[in-house]
N, C-alpha and C positions, 0 to 999 in steps of 0.2 A: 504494500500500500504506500502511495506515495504521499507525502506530509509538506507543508511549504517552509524553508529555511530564509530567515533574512542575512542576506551576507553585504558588506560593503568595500566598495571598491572607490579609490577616490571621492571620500565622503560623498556616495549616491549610495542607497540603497536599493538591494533586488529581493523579491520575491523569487527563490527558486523550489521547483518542486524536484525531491528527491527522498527518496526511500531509507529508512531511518539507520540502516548499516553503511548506507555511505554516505550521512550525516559528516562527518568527522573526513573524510577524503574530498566532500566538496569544500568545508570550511578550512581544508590547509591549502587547496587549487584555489578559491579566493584569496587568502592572506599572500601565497605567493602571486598571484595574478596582479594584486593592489601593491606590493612590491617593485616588481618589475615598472608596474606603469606610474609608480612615483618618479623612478631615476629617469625612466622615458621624460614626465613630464618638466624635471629639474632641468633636463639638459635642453628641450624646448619650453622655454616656458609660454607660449602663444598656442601652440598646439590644442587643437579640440580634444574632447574628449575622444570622441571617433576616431580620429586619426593617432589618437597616443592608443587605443586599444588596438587595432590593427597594427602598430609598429610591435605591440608588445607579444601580438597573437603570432607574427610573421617571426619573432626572436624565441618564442617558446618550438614553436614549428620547426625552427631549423637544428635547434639542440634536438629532439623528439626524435627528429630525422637521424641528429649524427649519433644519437645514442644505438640508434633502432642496427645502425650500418656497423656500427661498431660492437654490439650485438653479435650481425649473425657472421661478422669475422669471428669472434670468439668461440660459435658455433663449430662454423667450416670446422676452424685449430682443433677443437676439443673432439669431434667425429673423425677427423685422420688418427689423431692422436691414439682414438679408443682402434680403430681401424689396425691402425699398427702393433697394439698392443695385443690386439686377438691372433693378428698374422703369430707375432713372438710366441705366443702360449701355445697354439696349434703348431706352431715347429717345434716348442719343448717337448710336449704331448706325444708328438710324432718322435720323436728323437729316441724318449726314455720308454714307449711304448712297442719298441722296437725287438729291447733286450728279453 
């Protein structure tokens, strides 16, 4: 069931609906959202709102991205990794299965 959360960003407040277990994951994606688009708004201070949230949604985005890539490098590594390591054990197997 979903239940309404006030969260604020840039002294506005939102009405958001979300389901009471990610309660607590939307209220840390706000504080960090209102975060990010404080130093947005310090380094423009003219800047709209709309356009400091869009600069901040396109800088969450691109980290999101390089994490997501850098992810499934770690991925690939870790599956050769286990790859080679089954090769190893299937020639031990074979080796001492032999005698």
């Amino acid at each position: 069931m979903s239940e309404g959360i006030a969260i604020r960003i840039l002294d506005r407040e939102f009405m958001i609906g979300c389901k009471p277990e990610e309660r607590e994951a939307l209220q840390a994606a706000a504080q960090l959202l209102d975060a990010r688009m404080r130093g947005i708004r310090g380094e423009h201070r003219m800047a709209a709102f709309d356009r400091i949230a869009v600069i901040a949604a396109l800088n969450l985005a691109a980290e999101v991205h390089s994490f997501r890539r850098e992810l499934e490098g770690r991925d690939g590594d870790l599956a050769r990794g286990l790859a080679d390591l089954g090769r190893k054990v299937d020639a031990l197997l074979l080796a001492h299965g032999g005698r």
